[in-house]
C-alpha positions in Angstrom: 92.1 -49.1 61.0 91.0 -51.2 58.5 89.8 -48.2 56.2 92.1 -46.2 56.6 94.8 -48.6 55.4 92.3 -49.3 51.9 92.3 -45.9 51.7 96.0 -45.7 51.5 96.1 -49.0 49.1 93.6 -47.5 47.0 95.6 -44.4 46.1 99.0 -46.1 45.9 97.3 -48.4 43.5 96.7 -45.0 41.2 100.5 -44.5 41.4 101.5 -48.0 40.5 98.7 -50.2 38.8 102.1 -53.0 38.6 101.2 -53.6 41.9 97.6 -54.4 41.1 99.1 -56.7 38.2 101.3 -58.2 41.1 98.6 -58.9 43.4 96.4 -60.4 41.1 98.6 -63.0 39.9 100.0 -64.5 42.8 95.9 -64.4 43.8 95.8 -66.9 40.8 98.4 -68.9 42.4 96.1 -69.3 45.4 98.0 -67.0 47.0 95.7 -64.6 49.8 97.6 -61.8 49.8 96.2 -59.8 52.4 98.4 -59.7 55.0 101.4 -56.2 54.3 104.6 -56.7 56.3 105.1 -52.9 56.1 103.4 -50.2 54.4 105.6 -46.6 54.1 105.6 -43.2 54.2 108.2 -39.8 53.2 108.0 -37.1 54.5 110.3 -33.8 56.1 111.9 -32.9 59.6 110.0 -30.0 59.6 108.5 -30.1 63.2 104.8 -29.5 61.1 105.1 -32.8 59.2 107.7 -34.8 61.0 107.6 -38.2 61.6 105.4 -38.3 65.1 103.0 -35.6 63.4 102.1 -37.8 60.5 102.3 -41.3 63.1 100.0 -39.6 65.2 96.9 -41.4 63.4 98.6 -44.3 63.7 99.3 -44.0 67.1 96.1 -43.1 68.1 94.8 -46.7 66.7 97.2 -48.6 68.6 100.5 -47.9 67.0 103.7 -48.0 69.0 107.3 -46.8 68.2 109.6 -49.7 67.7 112.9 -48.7 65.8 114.7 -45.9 65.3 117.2 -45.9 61.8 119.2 -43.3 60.4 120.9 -42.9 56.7 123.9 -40.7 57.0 124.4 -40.7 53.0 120.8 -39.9 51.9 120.5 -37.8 55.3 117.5 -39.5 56.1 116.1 -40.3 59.5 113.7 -43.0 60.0 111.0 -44.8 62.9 108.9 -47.7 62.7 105.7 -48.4 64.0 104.1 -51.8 65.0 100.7 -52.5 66.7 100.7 -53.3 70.1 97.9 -55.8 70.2 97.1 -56.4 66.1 100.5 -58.4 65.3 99.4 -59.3 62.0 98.6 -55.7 61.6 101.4 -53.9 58.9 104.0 -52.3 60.7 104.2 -48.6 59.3 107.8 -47.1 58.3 108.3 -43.2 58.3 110.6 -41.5 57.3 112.5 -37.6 57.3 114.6 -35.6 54.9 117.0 -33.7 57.6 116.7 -30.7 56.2 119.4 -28.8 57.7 121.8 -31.1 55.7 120.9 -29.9 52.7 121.2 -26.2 51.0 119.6 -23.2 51.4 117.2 -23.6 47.9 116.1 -26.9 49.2 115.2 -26.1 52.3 113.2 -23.1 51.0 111.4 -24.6 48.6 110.3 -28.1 50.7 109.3 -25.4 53.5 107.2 -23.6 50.5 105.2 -27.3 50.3 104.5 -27.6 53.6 103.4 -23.9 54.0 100.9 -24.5 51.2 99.5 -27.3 53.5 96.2 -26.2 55.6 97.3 -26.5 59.4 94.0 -28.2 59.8 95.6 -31.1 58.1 98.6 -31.3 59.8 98.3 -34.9 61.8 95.2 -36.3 60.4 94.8 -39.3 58.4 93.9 -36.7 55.5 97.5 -35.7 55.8 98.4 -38.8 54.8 96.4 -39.0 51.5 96.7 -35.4 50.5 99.5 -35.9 47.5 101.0 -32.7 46.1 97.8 -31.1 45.1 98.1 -28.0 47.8 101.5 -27.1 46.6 100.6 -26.8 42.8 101.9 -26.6 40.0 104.7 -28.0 40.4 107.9 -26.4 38.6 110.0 -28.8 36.8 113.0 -26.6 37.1 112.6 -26.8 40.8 112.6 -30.9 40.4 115.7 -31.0 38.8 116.7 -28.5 41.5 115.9 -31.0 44.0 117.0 -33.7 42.6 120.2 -32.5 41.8 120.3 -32.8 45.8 118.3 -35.1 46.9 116.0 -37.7 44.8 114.0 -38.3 48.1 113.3 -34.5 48.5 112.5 -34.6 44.4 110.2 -37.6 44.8 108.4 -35.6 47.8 107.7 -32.8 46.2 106.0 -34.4 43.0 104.0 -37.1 45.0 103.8 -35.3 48.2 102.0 -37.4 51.3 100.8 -40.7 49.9 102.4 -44.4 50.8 105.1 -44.8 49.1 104.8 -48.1 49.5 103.1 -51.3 50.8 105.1 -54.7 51.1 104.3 -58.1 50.9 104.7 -60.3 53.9 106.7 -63.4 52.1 106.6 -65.4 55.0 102.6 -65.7 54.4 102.8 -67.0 51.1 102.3 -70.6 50.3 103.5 -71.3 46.7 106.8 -69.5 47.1 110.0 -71.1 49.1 112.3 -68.0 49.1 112.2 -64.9 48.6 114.6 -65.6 45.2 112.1 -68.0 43.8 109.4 -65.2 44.0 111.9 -62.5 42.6 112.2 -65.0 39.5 108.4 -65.1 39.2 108.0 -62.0 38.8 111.3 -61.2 36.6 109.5 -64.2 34.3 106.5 -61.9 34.3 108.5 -59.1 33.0 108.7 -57.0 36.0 112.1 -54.8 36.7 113.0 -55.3 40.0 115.4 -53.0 42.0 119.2 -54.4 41.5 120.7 -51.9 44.1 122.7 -53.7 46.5 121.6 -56.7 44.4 118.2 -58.0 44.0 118.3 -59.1 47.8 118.6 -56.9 50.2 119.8 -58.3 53.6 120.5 -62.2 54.7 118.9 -64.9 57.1 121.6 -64.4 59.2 120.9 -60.2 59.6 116.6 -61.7 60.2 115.4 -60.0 57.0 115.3 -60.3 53.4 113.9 -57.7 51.3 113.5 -56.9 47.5 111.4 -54.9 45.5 110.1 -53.6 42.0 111.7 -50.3 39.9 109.2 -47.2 40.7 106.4 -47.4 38.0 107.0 -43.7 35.7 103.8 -41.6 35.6 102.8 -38.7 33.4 103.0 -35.9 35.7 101.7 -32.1 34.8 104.3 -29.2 35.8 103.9 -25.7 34.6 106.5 -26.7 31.9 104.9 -29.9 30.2 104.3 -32.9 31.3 107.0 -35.2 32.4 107.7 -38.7 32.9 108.8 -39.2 36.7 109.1 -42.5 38.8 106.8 -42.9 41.3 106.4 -45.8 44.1 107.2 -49.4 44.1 106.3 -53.0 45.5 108.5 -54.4 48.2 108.9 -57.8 49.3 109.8 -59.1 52.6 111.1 -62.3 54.7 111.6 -62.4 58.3 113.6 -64.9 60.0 113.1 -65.8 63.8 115.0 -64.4 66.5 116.7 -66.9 69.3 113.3 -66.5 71.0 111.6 -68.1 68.5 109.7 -65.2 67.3 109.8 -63.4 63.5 112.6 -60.2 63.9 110.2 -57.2 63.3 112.9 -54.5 62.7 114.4 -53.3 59.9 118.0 -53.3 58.7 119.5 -49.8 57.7 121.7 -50.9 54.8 119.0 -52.9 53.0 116.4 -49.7 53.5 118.9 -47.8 51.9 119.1 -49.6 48.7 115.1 -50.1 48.7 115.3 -46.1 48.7 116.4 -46.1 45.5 113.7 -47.5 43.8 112.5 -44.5 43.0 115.7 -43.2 42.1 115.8 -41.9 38.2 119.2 -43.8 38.0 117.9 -47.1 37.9 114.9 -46.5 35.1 115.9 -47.5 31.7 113.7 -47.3 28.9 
């Protein structure tokens, strides 16, 4: 299990070195930030790639299904995934573009991507690592397409299957009191941090708090030049105990949706 998660952290650090920065200096603050709350992935309602198909690694190391979420305004349906013995293991997020929502061009050309995919692939942990490499080159007239539609189908099909991101587990920190006190860290530090929804998602009282850093932009090559596109992001997350006693390990569908948008070309500036 352990690999395969480096393997995963490895790549996402490619897509967003910020994160690397991140980690490093709350390591200076004595911080031992090894311990992800949640680490996530994006993917299509296609029945080749859905959400079981690429859980099925995770499943088959231990991995349960705990949650089920859905997002009627990004048309987005979501599960989570928790351990069932490892409970300081990450829990792993997935979720679906419901394609059917969407038009005709969209679905054709996400269906082109998954076509492009070897079916020897298809619920591996090599699926989850593959990118966007099988379906090149990518078209920027079919991104703006996309995102014209969708900014989570647009995303996908630049960056393909990678995690899209990993999360820090707040409540395992020692130098920070809150979640706001770490948010002001890293805004001192110069690092944007996703204002959707403000720069807290969700309250004690709803058992989660969540924030998160603005996509890092990457250079990326499409047949028509190279473009500038926004690519995956740090989360944040503190869990509150339930009446029980124990942390809540769900999610809350409102916040998710504003973390969504950290990707989301709206909130770049610069």
């Amino acid at each position: 299990m352990a690999k395969v998660f480096s393997r995963l952290w490895d790549q996402y650090l490619l897509l967003t070195p910020k994160a690397g920065e991140i980690h490093q200096l709350l390591r200076q603050r004595g911080e031992n930030v090894v311990l992800n709350d949640h680490v996530a992935f994006r993917t299509l309602n296609d029945p080749r790639v859905s959400i079981d198909v690429l859980a099925r690694p995770f499943v088959r190391m231990g991995y349960v299904e705990k949650g089920t979420y859905t997002f009627p305004v990004k048309k987005l349906y979501a599960k989570h995934f928790e351990h069932a013995e490892e409970d300081k293991a990450p829990k792993v997020f997935i979720s679906e573009l419901l394609m059917e929502e969407f038009s005709s061009d969209l679905q054709q050309t996400m269906r082109k991507c998954v076509d492009a995919l070897p079916p020897s692939l298809l619920g591996t942990e090599e699926l989850l690592t593959c990118g966007s490499h099988h379906w090149a080159p990518l078209h920027y007239a079919a991104y703006n397409r996309l995102l014209a539609e969708s900014e989570y189908a647009a995303w996908l099909y630049v960056y393909g299957y990678c995690a899209n991101h990993f999360t820090v587990n707040v409540n395992a920190l020692s130098t920070f009191d809150s979640l706001q006190a770490l948010n002001t860290f890293l805004q001192d530090k110069g690092f944007a941090l996703n204002a959707s929804g403000g720069l807290i998602k969700g309250t004690p009282a709803e058992l989660l708090q969540q924030s998160s850093t603005l996509a890092e932009k990457k250079n990326v090559a499409f047949a028509e030049g190279t473009y500038e596109i926004p690519s995956c992001y740090y989360e944040f997350a503190r869990r509150y105990p339930t009446a029980s006693g124990e942390l809540y390990s769900g999610f809350i569908a409102a916040s998710a949706d504003k973390i969504f948008e950290s990707t989301d070309v709206r909130q770049q500036s610069g």
